[in-house]
C-alpha positions in Angstrom: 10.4 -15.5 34.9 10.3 -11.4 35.7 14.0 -12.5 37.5 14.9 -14.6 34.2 14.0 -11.5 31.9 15.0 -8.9 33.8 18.9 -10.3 34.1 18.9 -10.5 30.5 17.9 -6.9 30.1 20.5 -6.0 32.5 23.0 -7.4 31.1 22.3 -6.1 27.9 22.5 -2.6 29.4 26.2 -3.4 30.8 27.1 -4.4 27.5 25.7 -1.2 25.3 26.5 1.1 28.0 29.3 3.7 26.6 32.6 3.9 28.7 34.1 7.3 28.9 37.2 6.5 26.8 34.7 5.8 23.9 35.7 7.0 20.7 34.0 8.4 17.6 35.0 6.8 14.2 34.1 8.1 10.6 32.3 8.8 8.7 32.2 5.7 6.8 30.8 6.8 3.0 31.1 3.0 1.7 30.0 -0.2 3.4 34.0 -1.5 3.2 34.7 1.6 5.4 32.0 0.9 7.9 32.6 -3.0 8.0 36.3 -2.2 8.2 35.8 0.3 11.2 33.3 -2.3 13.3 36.0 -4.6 13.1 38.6 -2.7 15.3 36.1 -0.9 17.3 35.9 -0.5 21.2 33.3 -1.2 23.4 31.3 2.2 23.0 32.6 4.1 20.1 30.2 5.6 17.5 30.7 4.8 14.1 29.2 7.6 11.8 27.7 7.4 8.5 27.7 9.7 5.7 25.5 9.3 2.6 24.2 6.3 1.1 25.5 3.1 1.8 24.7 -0.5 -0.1 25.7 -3.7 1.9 23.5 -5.9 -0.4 25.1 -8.9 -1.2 27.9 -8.2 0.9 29.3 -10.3 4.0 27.7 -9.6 7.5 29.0 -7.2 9.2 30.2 -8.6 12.7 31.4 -7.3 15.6 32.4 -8.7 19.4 32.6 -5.0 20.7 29.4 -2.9 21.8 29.2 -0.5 18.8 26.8 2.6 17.9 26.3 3.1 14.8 24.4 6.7 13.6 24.5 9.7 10.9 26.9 12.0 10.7 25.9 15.1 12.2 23.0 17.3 10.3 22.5 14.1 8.0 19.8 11.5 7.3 22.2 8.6 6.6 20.8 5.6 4.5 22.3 1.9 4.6 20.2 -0.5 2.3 20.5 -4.4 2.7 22.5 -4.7 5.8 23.1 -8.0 7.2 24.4 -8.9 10.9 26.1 -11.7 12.5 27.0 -12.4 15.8 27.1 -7.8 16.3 26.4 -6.0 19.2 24.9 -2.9 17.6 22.7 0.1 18.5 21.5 1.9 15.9 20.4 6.1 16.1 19.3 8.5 13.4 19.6 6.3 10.7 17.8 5.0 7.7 18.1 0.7 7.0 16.4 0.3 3.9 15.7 -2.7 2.2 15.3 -4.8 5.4 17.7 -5.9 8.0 18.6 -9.3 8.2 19.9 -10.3 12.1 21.4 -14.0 12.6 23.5 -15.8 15.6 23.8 -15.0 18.7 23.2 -10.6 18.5 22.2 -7.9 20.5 20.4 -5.2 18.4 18.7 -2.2 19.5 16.8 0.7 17.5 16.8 3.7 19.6 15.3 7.4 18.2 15.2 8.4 14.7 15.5 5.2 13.0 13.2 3.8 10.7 13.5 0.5 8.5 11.6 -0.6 5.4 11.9 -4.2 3.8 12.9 -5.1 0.5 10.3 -6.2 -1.6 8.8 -9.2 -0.6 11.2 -9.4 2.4 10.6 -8.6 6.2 11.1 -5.2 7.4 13.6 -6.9 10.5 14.6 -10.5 10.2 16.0 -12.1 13.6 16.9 -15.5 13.4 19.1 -16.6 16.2 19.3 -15.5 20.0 20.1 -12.3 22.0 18.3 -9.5 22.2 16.5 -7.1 20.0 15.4 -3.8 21.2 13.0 -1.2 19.2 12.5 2.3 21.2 9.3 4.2 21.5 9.0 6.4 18.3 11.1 3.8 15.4 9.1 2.4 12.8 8.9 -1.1 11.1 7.5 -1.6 7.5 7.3 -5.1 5.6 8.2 -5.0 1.6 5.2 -5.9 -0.2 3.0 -8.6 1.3 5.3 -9.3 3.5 5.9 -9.0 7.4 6.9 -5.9 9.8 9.3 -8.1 12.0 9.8 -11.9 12.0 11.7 -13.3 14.3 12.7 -16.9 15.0 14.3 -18.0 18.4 17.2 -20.3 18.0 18.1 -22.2 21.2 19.9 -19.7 23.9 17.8 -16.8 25.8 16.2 -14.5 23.7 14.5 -11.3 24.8 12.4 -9.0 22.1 11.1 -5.6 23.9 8.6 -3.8 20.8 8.0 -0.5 21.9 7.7 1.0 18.2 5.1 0.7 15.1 5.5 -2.3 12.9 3.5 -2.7 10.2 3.1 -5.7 7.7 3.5 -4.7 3.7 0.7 -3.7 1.8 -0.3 -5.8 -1.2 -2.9 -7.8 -2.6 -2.6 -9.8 0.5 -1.7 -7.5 3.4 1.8 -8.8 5.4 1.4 -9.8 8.8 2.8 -7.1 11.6 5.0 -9.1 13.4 5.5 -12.5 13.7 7.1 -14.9 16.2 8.2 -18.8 15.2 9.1 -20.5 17.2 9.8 -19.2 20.4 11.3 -21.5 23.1 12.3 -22.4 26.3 14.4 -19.2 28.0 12.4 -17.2 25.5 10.6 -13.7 26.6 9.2 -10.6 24.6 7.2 -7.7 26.2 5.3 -6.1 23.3 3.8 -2.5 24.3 3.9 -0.8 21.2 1.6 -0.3 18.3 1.2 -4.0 15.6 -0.9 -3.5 12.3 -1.4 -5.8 9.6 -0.4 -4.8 6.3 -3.8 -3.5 3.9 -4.8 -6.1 1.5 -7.0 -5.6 -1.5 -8.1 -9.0 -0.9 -6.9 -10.2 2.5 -5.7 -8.0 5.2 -2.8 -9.1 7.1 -2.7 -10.3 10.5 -1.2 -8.2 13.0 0.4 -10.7 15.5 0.8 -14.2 15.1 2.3 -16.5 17.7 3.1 -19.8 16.6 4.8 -22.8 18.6 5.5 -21.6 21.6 7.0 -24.2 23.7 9.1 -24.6 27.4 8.6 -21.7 29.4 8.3 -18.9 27.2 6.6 -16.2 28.2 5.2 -12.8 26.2 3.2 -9.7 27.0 1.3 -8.0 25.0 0.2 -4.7 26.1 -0.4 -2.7 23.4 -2.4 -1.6 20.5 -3.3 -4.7 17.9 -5.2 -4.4 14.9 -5.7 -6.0 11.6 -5.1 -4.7 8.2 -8.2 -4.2 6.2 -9.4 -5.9 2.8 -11.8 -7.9 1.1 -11.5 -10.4 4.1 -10.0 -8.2 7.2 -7.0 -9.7 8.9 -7.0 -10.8 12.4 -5.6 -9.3 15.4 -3.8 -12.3 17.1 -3.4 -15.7 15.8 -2.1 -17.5 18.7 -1.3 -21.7 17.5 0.3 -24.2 19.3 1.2 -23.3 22.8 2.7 -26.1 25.0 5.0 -26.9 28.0 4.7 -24.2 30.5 3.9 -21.1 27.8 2.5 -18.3 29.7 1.0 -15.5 27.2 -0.7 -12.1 28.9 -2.9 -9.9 27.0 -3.8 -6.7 28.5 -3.8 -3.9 25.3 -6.3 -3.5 22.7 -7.0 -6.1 20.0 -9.1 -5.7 17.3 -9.8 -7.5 14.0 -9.4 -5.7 10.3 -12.3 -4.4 8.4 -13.3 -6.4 5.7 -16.0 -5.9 3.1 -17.0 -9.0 3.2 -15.6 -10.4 6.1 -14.6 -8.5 9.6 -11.1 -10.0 10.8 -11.6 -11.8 13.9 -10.0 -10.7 17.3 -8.5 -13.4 18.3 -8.2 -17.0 17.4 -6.5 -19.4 19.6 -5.7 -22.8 18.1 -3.7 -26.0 19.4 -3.0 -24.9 23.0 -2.4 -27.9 25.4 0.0 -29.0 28.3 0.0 -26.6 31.2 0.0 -23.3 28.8 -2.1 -20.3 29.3 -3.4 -16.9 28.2 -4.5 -14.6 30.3 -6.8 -11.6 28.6 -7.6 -9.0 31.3 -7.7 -6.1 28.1 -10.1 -6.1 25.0 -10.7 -8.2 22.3 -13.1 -7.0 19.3 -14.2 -8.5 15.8 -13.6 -6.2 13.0 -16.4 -4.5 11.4 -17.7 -5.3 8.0 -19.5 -3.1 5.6 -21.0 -4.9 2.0 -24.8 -5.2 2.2 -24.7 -9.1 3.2 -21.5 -9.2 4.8 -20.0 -10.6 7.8 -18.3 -9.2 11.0 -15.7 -10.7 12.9 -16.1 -12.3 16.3 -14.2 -11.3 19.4 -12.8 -14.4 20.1 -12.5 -18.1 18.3 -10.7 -21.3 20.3 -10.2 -24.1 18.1 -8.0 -27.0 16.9 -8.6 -28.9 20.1 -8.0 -26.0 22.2 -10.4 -26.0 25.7 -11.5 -23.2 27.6 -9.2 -24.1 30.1 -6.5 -22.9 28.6 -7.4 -19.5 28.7 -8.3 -17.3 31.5 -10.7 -14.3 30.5 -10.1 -11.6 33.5 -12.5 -8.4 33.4 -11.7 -8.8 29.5 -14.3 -6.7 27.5 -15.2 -8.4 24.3 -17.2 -7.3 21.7 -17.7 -8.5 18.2 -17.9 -6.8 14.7 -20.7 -4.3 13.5 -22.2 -4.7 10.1 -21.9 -0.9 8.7 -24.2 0.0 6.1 -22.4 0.7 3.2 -21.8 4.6 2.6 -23.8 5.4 -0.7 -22.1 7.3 -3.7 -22.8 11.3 -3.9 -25.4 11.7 -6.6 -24.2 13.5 -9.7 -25.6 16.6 -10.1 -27.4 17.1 -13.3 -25.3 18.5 -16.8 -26.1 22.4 -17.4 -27.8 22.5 -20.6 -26.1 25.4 -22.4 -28.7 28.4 -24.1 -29.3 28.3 -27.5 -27.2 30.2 -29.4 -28.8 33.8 -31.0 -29.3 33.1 -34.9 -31.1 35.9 -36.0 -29.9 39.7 -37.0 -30.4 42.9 -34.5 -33.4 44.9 -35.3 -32.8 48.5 -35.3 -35.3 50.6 -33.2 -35.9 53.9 -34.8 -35.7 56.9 -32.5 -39.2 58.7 -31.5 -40.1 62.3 -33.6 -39.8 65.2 -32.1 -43.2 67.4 -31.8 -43.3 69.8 -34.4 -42.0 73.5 -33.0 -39.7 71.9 -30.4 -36.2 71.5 -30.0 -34.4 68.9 -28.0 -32.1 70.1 -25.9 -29.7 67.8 -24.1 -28.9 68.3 -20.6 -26.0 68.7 -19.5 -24.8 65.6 -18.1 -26.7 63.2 -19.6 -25.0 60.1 -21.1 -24.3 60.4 -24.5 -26.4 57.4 -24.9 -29.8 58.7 -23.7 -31.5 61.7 -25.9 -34.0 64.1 -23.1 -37.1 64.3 -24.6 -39.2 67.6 -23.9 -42.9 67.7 -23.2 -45.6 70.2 -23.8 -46.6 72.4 -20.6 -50.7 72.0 -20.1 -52.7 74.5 -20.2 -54.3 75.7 -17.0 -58.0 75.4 -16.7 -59.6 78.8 -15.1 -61.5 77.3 -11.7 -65.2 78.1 -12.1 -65.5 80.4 -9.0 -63.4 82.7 -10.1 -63.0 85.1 -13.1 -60.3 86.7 -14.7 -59.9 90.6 -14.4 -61.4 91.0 -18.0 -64.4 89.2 -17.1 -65.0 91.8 -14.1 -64.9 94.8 -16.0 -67.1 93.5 -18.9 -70.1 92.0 -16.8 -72.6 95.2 -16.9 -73.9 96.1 -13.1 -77.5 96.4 -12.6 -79.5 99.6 -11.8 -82.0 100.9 -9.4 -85.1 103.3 -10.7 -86.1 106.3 -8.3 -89.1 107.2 -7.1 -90.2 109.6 -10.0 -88.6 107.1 -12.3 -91.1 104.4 -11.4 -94.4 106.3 -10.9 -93.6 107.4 -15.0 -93.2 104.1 -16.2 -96.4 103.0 -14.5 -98.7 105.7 -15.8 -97.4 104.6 -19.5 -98.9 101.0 -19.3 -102.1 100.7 -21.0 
């Protein structure tokens, strides 16, 4: 198989791979132009784009020769509702808008700066044929409304479908799956590595990779990031039903169910697997969470439809089912500021204070024009009782003393 897939990847390369004679053709401002100048192109040459082109409704642009088609320089080119047939194109720094449809026997590849969106209701990429199709680390897939990131269906002939990009299933009430592969056959390989999410549903997510009728020996890895969209019911990460013949699957990236809020998407479910087919899990598979009050998670893993365990080989796989999150309450309003009453009555006048009799204001200086001084009466002091005034000393009479002759009179004049 790794021989098988890895000379159809080779070859590919020898035929995208630019010669040195290639030309560059353009800019092509109408679809006409650009389906005119794929026509008579040579292995290699670049066909630039200018503007905004519309190939809806228009036939499918073909073309034997190894083409690249791009923007013209210091542009974001647009070309809405392209079709090809039977093309061997490589796309750079372009916008494809309203999906792309791919059919026959084509060799596509989406290297940097491109980025496609479906129509709504249609798949963002559409492959329904054989070849190749190629999607480079940093492109981007969107589904139209509801509807899927890429579907592709594998049409007799080797087929080989490298995802190393986002894809994402359309949002809607029901969330678009993320990519989706029926059927895939004998001579049939795809290595998926990048990131695959369900489109967001209001009601059911979408499911991020779904696998159906595999048969003869076709073989996929996935080794990359899976998850389901989120909704009322989450979406599941892989739905992998009827696998047969000599189908070899290997899981080694993360897949995880949606969160739903009332039921977590499941992991994975595996469903109709018989013959000699296997899937080996050696990454993780985990049930999506789930957060109303009575709600349920999603399990890790589901094998039903008459599937055994023995179709499926569970290698150091860590699996771990949904958590039942308790529902993040509401912010409590805070309460309404009751305004203040509104003043009704009339200002009441307060009469300035008289001024003591014999007094006279007088206003300092720099007071404010708004505040009137006030003066005060000086006490009067209170004379301390130990001590007298000069007056006092000069009127207090000092008493005398009587002599000798003085005192012997006075005595012989008492009776």
């Amino acid at each position: 198989m790794i021989k098988r897939v890895g000379a159809l990847s080779l070859s590919f390369i020898l035929l995208t791979a630019s010669p040195a004679y290639a030309a560059t053709l353009g800019p092509a401002t109408t679809y006409e132009e650009l389906s005119s100048l794929a026509a008579s192109a040579a292995d290699g040459d670049i066909l630039l784009v200018s503007g905004v082109l519309d190939a809806s409704g228009q036939e499918a642009l073909t073309s034997s020769s190894s083409i690249r088609i791009s923007s013209q320089s210091g542009e974001a080119a647009v070309i809405s509702g392209l079709r090809l047939r039977d093309a061997k194109v490589t796309f750079t720094d372009i916008t494809l808008s309203d999906s792309l449809s791919v059919e026959g026997t084509s060799y596509i590849e989406l290297a940097g700066g491109v980025s496609v969106t479906g129509a709504s209701g249609g798949s963002g990429i559409a492959f329904d044929g054989n070849g190749s199709l190629l999607m480079e680390r940093g492109v981007s897939v969107t589904g139209g409304a509801s509807s899927a990131g890429i579907s592709i269906s594998h049409r007799g002939g080797d087929f080989y479908g490298g995802i190393d990009g986002i894809v994402r299933g359309g949002s809607g009430s029901t969330g678009g799956p993320g990519l989706v592969v029926s059927p895939l056959e004998s001579s049939g390989a795809m290595m998926i590595s990048g990131a695959i999410y369900g489109g967001e549903g209001t009601d059911v997510g979408g499911h991020a990779l779904g696998l159906f009728e595999l048969s003869g020996n076709a073989y996929i890895t996935v080794d990359g990031i899976i998850q389901g969209g989120s909704g009322s019911l989450g979406g599941d990460g892989i739905q992998l039903v009827s696998a047969g013949d000599q189908v070899s699957v290997g899981i080694s990236g993360t897949v995880t169910g949606g969160q739903g809020r009332n039921y977590g998407g499941n992991g994975m479910i595996l469903m109709n697997a018989g013959g000699s087919s296997v899937v080996h899990v050696s990454g993780s598979l985990g049930g999506g969470n789930a957060t109303g009050e009575s709600a349920q998670p999603g399990t890790s893993l589901i094998i039903a439809g008459g599937s055994s365990s023995s179709h499926i080989l569970l290698d150091d796989c860590l699996m771990t089912d949904g958590t039942l999150l308790s529902p993040t309450p509401e912010p409590t309003p805070e309460p309404p500021i009751t305004p203040l009453p509104e003043i009704t009555a009339s200002a009441v006048e307060i009469a300035a204070l008289p001024t003591p009799p014999g007094e006279t204001e007088q206003p300092e200086a720099d007071a404010s024009p708004d505040i009137v001084p006030t003066t005060l009466p000086t006490p009067e002091t209170t004379p301390s009782p130990d001590s007298a005034t000069p007056s006092e000393a000069e009127t207090t009479p000092t008493p005398s003393v009587a002599t000798p002759a003085e005192a012997a009179q006075a005595d012989a004049q008492q009776p």
